[in-house]
C-alpha positions as CSV (number, residue, x, y, z in Angstrom):
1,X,0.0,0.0,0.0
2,X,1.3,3.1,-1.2
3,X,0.5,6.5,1.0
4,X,0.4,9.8,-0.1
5,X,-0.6,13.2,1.6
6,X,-2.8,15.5,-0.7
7,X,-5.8,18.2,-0.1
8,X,-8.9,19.3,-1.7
9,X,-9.4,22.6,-3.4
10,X,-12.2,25.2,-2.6
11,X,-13.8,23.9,-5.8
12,X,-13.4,20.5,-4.6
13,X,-10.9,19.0,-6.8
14,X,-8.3,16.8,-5.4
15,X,-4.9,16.2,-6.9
16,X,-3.7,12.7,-7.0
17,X,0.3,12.4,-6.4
18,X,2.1,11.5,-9.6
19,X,3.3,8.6,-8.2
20,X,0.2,6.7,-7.7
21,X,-1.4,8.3,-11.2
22,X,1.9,6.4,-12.8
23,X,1.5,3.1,-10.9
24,X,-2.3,3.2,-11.6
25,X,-2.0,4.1,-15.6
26,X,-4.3,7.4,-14.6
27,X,-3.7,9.5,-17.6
28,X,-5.7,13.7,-17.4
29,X,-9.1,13.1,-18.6
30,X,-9.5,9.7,-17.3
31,X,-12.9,8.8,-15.8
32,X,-13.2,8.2,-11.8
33,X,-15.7,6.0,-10.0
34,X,-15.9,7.8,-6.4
35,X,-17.7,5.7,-3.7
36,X,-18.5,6.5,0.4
37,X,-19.3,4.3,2.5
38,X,-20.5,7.9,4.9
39,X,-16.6,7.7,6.8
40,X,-14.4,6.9,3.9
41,X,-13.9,7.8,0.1
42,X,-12.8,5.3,-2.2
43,X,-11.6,6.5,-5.9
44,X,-11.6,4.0,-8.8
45,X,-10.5,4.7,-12.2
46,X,-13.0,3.4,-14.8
47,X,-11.4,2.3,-17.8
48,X,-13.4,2.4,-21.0
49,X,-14.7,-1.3,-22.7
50,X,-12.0,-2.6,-25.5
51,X,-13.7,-2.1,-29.3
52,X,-14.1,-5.8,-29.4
53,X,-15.7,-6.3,-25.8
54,X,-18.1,-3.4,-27.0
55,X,-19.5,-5.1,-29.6
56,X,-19.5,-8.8,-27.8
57,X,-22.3,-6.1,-25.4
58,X,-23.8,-4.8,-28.4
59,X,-24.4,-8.4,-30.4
60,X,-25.7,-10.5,-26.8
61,X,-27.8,-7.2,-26.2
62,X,-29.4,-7.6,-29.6
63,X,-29.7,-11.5,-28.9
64,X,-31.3,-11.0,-26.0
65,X,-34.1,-7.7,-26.9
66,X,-34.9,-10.9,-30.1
67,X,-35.6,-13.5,-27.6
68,X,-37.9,-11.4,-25.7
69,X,-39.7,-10.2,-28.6
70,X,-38.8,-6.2,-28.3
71,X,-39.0,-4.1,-31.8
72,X,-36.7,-1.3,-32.1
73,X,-40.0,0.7,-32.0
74,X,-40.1,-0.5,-28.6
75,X,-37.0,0.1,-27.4
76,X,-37.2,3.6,-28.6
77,X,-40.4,4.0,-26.5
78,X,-38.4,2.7,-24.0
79,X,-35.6,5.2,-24.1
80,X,-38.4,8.0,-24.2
81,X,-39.9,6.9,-20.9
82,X,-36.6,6.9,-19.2
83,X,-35.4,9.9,-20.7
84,X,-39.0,11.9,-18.9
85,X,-38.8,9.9,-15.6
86,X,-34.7,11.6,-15.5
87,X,-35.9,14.9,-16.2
88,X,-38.4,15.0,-13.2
């Protein structure tokens, strides 16, 4: 375990020490899961899916929407509904 001393900003933005942003591959730009558990904070770099991994999803999606007998029509009805239930 690697320990490092660092602070927040007033706009709440913490630097993480070079060290550890080396060790971990974090590169600027790079997505961040943040978790509490109400005591602790726990940072996780989220790395996006590989091209090929991405379209494994994509084709067992479509696989899956068949079996179950969704149209793209409902899907897209789908999307809608979510979309307004977000905006509330």
């Amino acid at each position: 375990m690697q320990l490092c001393i660092t602070s927040v900003s007033s706009k709440g933005q913490v630097v993480i020490p070079g060290n550890i942003r080396t060790k971990l591959g974090i590169a600027a730009g790079a997505r961040m899961m943040v978790m509490t558990d109400g005591e602790n904070v726990l940072m996780k770099p989220i790395a996006a899916p590989q091209a090929e991994e991405f379209s494994a999803l994509v084709k067992e999606s479509q696989k899956a929407a068949k079996a179950a007998g969704l149209t793209k029509a409902d899907l897209q009805a789908a999307i809608v509904e979510v979309r307004r239930a977000h905006r509330r």
